[in-house]
DRENGU-618937 format. One record per residue (C-alpha): residue number from 0; residue in one letter; y negated, x, z. Coordinates in pm, 1 decimal, decimal comma, padded with zeros to 6 digits. Each point is the difference from the previous one (the first is absolute). Example, Ala and Ser with C-alpha at 12.3 -4.5 7.8 and 13.67 -1.06 7.14 Angstrom:
<sites>
<site><n>0</n><res>A</res><yy>00450,0</yy><xx>01230,0</xx><zz>00780,0</zz></site>
<site><n>1</n><res>S</res><yy>-00344,0</yy><xx>00137,0</xx><zz>-00066,0</zz></site>
</sites>
This chain:
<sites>
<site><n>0</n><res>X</res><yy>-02428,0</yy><xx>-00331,5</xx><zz>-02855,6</zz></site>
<site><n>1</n><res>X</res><yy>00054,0</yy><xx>-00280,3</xx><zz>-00180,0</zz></site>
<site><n>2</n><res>X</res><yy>00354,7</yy><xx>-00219,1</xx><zz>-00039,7</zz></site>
<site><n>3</n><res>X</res><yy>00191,2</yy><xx>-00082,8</xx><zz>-00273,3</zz></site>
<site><n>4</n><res>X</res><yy>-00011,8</yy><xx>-00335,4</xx><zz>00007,6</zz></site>
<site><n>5</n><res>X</res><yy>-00398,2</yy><xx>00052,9</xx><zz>00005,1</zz></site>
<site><n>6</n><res>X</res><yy>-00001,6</yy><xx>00209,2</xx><zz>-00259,6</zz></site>
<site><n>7</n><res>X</res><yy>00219,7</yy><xx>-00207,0</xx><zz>-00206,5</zz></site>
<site><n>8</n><res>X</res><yy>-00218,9</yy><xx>-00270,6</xx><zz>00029,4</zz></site>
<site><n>9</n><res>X</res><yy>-00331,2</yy><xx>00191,9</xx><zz>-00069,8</zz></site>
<site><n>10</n><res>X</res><yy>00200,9</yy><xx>00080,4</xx><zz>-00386,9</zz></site>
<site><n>11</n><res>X</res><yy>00109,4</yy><xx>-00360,5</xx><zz>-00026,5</zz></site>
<site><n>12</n><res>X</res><yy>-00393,8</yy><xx>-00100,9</xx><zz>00032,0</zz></site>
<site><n>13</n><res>X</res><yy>-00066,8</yy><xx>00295,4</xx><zz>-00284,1</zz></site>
<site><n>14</n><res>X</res><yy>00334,8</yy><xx>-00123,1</xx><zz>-00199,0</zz></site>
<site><n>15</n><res>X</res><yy>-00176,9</yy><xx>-00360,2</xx><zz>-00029,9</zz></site>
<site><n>16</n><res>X</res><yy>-00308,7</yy><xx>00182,7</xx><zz>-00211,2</zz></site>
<site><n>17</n><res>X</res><yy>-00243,7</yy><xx>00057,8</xx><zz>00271,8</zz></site>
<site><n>18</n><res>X</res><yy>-00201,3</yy><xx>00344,2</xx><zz>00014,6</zz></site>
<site><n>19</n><res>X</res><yy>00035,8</yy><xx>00254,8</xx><zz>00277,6</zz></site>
<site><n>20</n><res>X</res><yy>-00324,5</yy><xx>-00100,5</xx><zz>00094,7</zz></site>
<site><n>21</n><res>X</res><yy>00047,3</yy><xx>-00336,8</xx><zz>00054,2</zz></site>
<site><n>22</n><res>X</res><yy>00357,9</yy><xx>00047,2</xx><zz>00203,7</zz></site>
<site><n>23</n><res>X</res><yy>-00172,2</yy><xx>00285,0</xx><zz>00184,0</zz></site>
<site><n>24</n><res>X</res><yy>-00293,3</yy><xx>-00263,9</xx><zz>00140,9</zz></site>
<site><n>25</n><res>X</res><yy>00248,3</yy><xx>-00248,1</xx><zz>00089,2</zz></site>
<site><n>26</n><res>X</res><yy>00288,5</yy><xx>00224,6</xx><zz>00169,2</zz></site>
<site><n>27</n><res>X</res><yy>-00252,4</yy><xx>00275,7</xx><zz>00167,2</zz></site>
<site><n>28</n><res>X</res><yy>00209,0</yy><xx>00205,0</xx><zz>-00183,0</zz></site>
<site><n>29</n><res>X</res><yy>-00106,8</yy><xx>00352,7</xx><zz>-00187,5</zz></site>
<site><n>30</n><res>X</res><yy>-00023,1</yy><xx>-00000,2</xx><zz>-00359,4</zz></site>
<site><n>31</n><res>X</res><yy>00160,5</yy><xx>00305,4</xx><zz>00009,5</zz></site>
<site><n>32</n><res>X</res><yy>00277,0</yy><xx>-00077,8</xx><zz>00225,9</zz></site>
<site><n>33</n><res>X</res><yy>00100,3</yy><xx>-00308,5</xx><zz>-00251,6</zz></site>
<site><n>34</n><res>X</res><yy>-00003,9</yy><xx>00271,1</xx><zz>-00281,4</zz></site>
<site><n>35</n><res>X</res><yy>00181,3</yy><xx>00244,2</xx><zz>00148,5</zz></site>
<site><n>36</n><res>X</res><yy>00220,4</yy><xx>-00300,6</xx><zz>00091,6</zz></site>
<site><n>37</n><res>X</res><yy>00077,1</yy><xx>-00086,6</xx><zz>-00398,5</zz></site>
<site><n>38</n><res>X</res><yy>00203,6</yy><xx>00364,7</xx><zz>-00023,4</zz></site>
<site><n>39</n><res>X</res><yy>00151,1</yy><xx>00004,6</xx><zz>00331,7</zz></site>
<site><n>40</n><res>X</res><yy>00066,2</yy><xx>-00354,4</xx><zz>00233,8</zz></site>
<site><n>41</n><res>X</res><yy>00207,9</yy><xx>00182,8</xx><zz>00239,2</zz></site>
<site><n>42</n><res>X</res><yy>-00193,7</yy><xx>00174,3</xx><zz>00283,9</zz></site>
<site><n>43</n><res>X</res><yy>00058,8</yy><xx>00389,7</xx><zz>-00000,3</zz></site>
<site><n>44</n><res>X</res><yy>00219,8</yy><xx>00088,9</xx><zz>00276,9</zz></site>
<site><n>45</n><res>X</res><yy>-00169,5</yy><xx>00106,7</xx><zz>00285,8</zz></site>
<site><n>46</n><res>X</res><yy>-00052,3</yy><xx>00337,2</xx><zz>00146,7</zz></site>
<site><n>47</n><res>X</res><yy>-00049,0</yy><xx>00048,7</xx><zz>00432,6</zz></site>
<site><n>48</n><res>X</res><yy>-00242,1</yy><xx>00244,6</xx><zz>00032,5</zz></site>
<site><n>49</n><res>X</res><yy>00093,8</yy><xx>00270,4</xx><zz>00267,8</zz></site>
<site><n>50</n><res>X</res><yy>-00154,9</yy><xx>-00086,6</xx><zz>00262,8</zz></site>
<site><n>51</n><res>X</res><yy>-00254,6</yy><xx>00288,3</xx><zz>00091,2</zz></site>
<site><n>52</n><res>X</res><yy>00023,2</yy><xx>00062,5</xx><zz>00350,8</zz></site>
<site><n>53</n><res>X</res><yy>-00218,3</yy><xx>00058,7</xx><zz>00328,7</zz></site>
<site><n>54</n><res>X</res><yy>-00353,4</yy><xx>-00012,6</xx><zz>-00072,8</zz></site>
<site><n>55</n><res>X</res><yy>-00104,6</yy><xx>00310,5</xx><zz>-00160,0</zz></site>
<site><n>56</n><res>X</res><yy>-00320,8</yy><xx>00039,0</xx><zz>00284,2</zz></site>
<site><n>57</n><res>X</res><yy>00100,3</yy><xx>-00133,6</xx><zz>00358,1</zz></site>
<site><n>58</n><res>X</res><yy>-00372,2</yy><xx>00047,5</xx><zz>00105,3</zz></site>
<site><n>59</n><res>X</res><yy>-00111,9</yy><xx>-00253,3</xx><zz>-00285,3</zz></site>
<site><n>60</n><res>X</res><yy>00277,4</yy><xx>-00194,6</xx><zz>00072,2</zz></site>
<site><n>61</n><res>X</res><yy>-00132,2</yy><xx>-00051,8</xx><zz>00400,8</zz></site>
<site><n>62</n><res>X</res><yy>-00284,5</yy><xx>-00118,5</xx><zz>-00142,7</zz></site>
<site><n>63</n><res>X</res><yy>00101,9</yy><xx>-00264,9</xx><zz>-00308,4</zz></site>
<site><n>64</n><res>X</res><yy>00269,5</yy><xx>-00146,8</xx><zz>00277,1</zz></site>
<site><n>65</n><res>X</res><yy>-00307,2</yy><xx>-00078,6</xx><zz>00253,8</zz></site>
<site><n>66</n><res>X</res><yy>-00161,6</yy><xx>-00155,2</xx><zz>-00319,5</zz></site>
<site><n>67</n><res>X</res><yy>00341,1</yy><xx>-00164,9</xx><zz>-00082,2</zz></site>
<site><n>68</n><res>X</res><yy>00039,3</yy><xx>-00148,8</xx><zz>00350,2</zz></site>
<site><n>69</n><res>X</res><yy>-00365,0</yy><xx>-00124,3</xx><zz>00014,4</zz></site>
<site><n>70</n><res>X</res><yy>-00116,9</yy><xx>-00138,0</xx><zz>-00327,8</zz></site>
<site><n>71</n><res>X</res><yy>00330,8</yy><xx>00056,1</xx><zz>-00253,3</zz></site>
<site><n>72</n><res>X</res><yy>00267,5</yy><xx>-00164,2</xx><zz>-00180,1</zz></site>
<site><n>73</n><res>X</res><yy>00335,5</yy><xx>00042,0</xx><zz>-00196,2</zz></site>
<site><n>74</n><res>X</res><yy>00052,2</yy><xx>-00222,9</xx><zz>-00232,5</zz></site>
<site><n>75</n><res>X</res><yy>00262,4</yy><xx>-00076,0</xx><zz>-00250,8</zz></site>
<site><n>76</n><res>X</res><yy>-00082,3</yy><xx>00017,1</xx><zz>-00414,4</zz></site>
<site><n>77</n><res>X</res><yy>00100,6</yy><xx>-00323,3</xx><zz>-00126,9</zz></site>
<site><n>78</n><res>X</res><yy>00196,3</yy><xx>00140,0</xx><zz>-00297,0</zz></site>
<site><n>79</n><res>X</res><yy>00134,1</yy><xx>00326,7</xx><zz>00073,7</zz></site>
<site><n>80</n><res>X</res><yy>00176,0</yy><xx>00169,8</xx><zz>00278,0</zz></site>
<site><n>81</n><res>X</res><yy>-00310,3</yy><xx>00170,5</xx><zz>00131,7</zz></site>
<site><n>82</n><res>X</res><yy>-00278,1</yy><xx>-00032,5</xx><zz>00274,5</zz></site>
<site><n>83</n><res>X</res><yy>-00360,7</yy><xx>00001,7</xx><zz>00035,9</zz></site>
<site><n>84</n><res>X</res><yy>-00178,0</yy><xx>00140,5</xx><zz>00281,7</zz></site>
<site><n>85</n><res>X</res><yy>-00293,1</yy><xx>-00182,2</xx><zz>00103,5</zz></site>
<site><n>86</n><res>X</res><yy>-00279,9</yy><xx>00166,6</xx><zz>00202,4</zz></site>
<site><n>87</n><res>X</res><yy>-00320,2</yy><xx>-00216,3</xx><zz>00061,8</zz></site>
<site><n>88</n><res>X</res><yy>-00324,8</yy><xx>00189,9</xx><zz>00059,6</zz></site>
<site><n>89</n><res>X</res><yy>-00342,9</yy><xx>-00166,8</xx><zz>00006,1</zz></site>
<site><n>90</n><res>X</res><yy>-00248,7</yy><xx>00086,1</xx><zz>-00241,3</zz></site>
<site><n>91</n><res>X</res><yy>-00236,6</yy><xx>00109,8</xx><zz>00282,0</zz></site>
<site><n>92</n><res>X</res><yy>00217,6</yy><xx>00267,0</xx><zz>00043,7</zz></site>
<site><n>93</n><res>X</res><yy>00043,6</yy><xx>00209,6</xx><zz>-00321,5</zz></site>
<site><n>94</n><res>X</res><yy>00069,5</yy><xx>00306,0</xx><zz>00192,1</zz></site>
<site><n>95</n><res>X</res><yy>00362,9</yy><xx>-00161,6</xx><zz>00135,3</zz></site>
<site><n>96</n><res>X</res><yy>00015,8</yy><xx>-00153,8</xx><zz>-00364,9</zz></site>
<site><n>97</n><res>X</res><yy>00010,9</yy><xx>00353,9</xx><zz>-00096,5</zz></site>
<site><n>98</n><res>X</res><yy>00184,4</yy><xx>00167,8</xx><zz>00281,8</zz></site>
<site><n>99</n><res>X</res><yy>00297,1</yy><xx>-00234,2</xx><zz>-00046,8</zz></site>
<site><n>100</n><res>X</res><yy>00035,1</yy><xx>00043,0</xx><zz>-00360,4</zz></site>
<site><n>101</n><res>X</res><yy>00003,6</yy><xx>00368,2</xx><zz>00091,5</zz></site>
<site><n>102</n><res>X</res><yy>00277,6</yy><xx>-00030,6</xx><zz>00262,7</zz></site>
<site><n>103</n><res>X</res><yy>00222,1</yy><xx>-00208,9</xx><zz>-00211,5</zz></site>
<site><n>104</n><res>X</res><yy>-00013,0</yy><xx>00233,0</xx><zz>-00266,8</zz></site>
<site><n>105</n><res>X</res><yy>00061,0</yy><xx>00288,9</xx><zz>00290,2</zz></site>
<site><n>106</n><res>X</res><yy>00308,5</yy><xx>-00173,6</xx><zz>00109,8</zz></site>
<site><n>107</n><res>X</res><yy>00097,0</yy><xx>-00040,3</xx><zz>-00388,3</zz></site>
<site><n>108</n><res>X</res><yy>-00146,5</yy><xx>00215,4</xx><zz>-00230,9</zz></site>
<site><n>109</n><res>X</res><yy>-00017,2</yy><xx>-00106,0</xx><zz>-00342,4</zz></site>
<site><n>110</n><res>X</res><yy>00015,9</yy><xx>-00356,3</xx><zz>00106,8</zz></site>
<site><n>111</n><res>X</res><yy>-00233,6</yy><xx>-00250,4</xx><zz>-00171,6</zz></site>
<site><n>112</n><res>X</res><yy>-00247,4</yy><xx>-00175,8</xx><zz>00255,4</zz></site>
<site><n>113</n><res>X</res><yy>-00269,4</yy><xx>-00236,0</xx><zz>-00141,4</zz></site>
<site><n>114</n><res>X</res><yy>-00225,5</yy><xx>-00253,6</xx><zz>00197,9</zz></site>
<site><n>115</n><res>X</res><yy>-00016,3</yy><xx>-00343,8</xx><zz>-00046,0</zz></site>
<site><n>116</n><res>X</res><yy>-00368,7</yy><xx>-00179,8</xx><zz>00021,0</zz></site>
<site><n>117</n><res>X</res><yy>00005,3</yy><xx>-00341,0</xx><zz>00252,9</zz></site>
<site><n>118</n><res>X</res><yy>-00294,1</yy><xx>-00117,9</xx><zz>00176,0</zz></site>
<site><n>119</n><res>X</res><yy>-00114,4</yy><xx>00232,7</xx><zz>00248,4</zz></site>
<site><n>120</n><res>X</res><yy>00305,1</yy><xx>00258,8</xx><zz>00003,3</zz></site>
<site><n>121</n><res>X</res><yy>00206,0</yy><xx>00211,4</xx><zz>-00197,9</zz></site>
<site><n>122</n><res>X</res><yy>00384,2</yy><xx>-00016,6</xx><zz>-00020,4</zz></site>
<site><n>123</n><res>X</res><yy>00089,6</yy><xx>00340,8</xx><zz>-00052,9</zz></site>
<site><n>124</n><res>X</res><yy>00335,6</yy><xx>-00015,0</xx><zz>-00153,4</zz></site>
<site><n>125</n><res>X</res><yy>00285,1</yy><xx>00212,3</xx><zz>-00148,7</zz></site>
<site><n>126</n><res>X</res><yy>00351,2</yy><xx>-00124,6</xx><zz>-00147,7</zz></site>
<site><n>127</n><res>X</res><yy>00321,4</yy><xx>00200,7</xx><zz>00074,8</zz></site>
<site><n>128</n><res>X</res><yy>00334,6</yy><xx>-00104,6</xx><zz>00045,3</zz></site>
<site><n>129</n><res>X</res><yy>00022,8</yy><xx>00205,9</xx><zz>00336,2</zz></site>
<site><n>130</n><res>X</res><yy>-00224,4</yy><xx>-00156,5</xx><zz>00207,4</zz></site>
<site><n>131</n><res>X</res><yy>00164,4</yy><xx>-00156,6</xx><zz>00231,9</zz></site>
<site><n>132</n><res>X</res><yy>00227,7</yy><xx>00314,1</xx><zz>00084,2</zz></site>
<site><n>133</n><res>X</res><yy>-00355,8</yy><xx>00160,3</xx><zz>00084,7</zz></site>
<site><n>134</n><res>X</res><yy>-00096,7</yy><xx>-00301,4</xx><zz>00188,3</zz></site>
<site><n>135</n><res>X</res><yy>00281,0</yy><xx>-00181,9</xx><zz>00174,0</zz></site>
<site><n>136</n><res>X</res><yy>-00222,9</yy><xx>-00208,4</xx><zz>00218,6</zz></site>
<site><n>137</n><res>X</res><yy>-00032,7</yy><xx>-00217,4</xx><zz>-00341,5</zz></site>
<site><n>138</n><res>X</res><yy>00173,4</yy><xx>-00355,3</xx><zz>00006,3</zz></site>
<site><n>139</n><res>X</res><yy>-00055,2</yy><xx>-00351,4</xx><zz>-00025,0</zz></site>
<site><n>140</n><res>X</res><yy>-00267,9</yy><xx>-00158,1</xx><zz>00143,1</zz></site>
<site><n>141</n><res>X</res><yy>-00283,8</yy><xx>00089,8</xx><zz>00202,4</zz></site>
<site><n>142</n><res>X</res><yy>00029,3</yy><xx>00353,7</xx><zz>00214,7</zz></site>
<site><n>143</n><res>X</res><yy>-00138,1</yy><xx>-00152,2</xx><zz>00346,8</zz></site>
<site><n>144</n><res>X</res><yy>00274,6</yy><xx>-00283,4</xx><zz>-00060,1</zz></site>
<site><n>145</n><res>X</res><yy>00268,8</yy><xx>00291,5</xx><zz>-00015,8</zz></site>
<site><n>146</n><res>X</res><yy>00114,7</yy><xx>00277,5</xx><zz>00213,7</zz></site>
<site><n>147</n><res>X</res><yy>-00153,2</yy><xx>00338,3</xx><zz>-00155,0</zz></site>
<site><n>148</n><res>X</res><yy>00160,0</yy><xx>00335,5</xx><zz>00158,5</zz></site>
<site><n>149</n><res>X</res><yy>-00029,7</yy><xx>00350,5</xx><zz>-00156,1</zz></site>
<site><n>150</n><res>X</res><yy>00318,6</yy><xx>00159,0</xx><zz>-00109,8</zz></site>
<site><n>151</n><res>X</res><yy>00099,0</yy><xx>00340,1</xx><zz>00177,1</zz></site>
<site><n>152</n><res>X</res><yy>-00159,4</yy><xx>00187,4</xx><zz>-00349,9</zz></site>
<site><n>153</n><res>X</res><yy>-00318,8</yy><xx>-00201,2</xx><zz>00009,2</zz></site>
<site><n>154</n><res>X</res><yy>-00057,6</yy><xx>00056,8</xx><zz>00397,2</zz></site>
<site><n>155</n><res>X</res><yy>00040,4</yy><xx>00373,6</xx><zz>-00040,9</zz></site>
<site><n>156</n><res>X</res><yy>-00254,0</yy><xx>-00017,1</xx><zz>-00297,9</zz></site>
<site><n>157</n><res>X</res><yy>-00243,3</yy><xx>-00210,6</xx><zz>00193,0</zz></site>
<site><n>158</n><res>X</res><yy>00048,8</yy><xx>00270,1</xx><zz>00330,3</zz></site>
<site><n>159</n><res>X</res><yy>-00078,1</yy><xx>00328,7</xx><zz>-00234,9</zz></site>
<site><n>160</n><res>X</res><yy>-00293,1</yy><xx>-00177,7</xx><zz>-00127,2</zz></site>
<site><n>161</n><res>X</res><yy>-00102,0</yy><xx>-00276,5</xx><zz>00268,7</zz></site>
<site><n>162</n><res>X</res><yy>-00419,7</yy><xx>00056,7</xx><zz>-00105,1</zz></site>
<site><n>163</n><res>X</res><yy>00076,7</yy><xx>-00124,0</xx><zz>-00342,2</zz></site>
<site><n>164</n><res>X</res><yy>00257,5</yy><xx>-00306,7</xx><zz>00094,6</zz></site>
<site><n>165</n><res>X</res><yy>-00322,5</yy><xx>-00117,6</xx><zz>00239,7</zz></site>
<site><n>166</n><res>X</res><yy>-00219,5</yy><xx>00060,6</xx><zz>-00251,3</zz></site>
<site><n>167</n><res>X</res><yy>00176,8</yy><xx>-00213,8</xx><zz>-00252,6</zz></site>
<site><n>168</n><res>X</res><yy>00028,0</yy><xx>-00223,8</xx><zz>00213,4</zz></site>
<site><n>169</n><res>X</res><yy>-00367,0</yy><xx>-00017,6</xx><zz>00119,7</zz></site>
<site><n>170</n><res>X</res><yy>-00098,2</yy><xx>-00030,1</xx><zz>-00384,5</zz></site>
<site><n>171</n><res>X</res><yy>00185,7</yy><xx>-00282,9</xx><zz>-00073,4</zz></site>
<site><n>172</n><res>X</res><yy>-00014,6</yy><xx>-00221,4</xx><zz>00320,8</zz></site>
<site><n>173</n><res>X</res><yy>-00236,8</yy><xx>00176,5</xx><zz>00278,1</zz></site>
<site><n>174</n><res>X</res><yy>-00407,9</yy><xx>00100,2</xx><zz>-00065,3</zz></site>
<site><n>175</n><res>X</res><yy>-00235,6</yy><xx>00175,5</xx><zz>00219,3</zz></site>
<site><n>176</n><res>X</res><yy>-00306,7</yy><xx>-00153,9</xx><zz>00147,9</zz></site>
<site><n>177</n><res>X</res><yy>-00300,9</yy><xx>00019,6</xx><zz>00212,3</zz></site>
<site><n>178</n><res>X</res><yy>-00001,9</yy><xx>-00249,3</xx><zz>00305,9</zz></site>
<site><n>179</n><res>X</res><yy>-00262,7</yy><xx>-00042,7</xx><zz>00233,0</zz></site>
<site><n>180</n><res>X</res><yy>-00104,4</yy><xx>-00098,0</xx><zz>00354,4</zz></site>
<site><n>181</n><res>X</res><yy>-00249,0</yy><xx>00003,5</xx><zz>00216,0</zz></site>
<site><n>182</n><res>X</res><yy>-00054,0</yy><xx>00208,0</xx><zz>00324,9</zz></site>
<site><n>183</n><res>X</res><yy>-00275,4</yy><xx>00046,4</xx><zz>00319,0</zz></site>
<site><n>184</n><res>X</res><yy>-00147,8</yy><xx>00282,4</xx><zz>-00042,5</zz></site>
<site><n>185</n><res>X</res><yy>-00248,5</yy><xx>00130,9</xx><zz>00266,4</zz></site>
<site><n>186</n><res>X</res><yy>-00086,6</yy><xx>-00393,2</xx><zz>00052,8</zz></site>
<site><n>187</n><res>X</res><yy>-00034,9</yy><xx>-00030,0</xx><zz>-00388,0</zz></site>
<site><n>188</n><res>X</res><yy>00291,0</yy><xx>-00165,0</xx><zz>-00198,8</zz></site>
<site><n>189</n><res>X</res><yy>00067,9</yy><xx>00204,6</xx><zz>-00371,3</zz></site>
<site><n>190</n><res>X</res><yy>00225,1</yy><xx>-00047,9</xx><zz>-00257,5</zz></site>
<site><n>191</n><res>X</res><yy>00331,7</yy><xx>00203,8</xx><zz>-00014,2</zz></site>
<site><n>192</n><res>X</res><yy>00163,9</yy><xx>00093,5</xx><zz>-00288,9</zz></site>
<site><n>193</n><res>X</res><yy>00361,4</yy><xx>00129,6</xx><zz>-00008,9</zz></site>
<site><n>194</n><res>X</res><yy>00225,5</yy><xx>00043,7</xx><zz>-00296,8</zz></site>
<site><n>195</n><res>X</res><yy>00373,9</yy><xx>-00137,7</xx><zz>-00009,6</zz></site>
<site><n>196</n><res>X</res><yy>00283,6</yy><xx>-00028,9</xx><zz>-00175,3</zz></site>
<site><n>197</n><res>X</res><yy>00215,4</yy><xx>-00333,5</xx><zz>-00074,8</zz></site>
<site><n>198</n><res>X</res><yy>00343,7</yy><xx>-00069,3</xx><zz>-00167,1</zz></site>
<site><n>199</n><res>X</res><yy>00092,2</yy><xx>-00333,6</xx><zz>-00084,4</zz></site>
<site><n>200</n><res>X</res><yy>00406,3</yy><xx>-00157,0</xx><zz>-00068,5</zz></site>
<site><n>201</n><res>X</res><yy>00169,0</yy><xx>-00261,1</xx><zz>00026,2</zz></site>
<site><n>202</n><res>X</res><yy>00329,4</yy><xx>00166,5</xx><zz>00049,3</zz></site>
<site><n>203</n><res>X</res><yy>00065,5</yy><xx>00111,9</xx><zz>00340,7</zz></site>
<site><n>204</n><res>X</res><yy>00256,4</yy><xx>00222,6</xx><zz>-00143,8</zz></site>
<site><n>205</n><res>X</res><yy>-00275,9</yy><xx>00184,1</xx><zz>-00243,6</zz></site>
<site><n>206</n><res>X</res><yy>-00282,6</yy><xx>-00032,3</xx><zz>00356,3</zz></site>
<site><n>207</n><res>X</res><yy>00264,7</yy><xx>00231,9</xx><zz>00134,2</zz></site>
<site><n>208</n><res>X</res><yy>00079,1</yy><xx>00220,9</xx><zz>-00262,2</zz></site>
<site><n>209</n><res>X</res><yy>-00388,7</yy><xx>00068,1</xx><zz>00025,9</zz></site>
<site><n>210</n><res>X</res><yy>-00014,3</yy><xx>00032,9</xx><zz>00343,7</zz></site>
<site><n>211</n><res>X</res><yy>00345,7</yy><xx>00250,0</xx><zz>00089,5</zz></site>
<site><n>212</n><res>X</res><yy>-00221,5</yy><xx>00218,9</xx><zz>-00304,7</zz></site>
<site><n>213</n><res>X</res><yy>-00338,1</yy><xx>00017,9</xx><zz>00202,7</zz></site>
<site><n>214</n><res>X</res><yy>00199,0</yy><xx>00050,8</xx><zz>00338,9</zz></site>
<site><n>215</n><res>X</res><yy>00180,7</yy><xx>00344,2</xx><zz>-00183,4</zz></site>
<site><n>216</n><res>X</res><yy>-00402,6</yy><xx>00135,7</xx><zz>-00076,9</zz></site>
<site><n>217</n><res>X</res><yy>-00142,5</yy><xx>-00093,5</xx><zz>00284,1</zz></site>
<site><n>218</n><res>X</res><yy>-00216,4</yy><xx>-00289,5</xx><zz>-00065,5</zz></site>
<site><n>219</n><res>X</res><yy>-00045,8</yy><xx>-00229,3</xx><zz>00264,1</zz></site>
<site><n>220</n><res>X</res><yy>00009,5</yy><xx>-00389,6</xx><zz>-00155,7</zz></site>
<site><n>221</n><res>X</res><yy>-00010,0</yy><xx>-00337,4</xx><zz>00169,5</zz></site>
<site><n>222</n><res>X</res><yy>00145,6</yy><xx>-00344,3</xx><zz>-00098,5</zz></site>
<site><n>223</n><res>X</res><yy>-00314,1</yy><xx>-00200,7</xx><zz>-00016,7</zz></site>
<site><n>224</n><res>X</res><yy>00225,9</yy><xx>-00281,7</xx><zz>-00122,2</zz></site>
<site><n>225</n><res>X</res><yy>00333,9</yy><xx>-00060,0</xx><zz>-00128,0</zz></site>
<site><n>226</n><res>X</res><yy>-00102,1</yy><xx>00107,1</xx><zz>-00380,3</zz></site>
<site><n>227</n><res>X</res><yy>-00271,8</yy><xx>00250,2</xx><zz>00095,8</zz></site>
<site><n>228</n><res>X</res><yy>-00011,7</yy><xx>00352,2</xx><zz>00147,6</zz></site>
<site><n>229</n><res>X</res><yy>-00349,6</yy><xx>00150,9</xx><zz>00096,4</zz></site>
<site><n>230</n><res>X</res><yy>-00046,6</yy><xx>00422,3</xx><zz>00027,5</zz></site>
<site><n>231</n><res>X</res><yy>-00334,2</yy><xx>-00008,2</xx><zz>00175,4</zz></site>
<site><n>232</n><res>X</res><yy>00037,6</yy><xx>00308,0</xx><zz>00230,8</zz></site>
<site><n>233</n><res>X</res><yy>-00239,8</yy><xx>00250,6</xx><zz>-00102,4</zz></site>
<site><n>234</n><res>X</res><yy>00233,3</yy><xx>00299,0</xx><zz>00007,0</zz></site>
<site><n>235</n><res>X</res><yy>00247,1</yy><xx>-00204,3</xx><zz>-00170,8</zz></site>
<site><n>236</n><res>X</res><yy>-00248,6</yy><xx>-00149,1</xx><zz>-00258,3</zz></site>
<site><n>237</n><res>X</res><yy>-00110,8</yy><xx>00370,9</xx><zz>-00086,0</zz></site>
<site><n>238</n><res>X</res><yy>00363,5</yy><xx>00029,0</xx><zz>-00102,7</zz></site>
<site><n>239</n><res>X</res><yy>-00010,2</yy><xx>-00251,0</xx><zz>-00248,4</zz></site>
<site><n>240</n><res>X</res><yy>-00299,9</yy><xx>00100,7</xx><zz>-00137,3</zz></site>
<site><n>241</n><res>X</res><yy>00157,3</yy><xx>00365,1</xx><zz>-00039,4</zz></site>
<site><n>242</n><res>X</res><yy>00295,5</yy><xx>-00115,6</xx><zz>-00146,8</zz></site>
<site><n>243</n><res>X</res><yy>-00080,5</yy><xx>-00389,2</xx><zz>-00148,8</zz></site>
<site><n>244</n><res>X</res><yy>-00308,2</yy><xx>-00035,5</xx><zz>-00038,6</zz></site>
<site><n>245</n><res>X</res><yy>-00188,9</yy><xx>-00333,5</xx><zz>-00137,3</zz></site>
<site><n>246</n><res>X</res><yy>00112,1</yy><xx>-00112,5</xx><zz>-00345,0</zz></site>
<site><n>247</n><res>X</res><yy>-00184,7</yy><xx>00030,5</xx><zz>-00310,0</zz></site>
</sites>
């Protein structure tokens, strides 16, 4: 939303003979915000919108906070009093692209969610003014440079539906691989091929979030390094697969 004083200068640039056009190309400015402008200067007052609540599907909502916590972002509209949500998927991926514009839409139904085009990934985003009362972890700066904890309603979303927090989670920030090694085998070395599963963060606090999640299923997990936790037990793997699985 614009100011007065901005506005008032956008008519004094029309009042000295220029064309909409002209002041619209030089201010950034609509043409039809200057019109609309000419028969009313003073914004029109403004109207909260109730805020709508819990999510309206907690098992959709497991999921969008794991892609939240991995690869989103909050972020302020410049001009207005609302927020965008920021989800960024890769374009080798379009099954997440379209899983997460499905689980926003889940948690909000009705909502608008469009993707924005950048190279190699998709922003998925959607504008509300709520936002941030879904997603409290949101504030300034980077999340691993912040402490992130669940509130009490989150962590009792995220133990009802722990497969689809993990799998969020795994979407945004983990993948599933093959590795390899070698082994004797009746005096003849061969090539071994196992598959695993890794999950990569910066934020210890996020690492752990992860972590306290696969300890409630039953997945064993091991801290290959400060930022990266490795599922390579097969029992544990075939629960990922069952439940995860790779993207696509």
């Amino acid at each position: 939303m614009y100011d007065v004083s901005t506005r008032k200068r956008a008519l004094a640039l029309v009042a000295q003979g220029r064309s909409l056009n002209s002041v619209s190309r030089q201010t950034g400015i609509s043409r039809a915000a200057i019109r609309s402008w000419q028969q009313r200067l003073e914004p029109l007052p403004h109207i909260a919108s109730p805020d709508p609540g819990p999510p309206a599907d907690n098992q959709a909502y497991s999921y969008l906070l794991g892609l939240y916590l991995g690869d989103g972002c909050i972020s302020a509209h410049p001009r207005s009093v609302g927020y965008y949500l920021r989800i960024a998927c890769a374009d080798a991926w379009p099954g997440l692209i379209q899983k997460c514009r499905e689980a926003i839409t889940q948690v909000r139904p009705g909502i608008g969610v469009y993707a924005v085009q950048s190279e190699g990934y998709r922003m998925v985003t959607s504008y509300s003014r709520h936002w941030p009362n879904l997603f409290p972890q949101h504030g300034p700066g980077k999340k691993h440079e912040r402490a992130i904890a669940l509130e009490p309603w989150q962590q009792e979303i995220v133990d009802a539906y722990p497969w689809e927090f993990i799998r969020g989670l795994i979407h945004s920030d983990g993948c599933r691989i093959t590795n390899w090694t070698t082994r004797l085998v009746a005096g003849e070395r061969k090539r071994y091929e196992y598959p695993r599963y890794f999950f990569t963060n910066l934020s210890g606090d996020i690492i752990r979030l992860f972590t306290d999640t696969l300890d409630q299923v039953g997945v064993d997990w091991k801290l290959a390094n400060a930022r990266n936790i490795s599922i390579a037990r097969k029992a544990s793997v075939a629960l990922m697969d069952t439940h995860v699985g790779p993207k696509h």
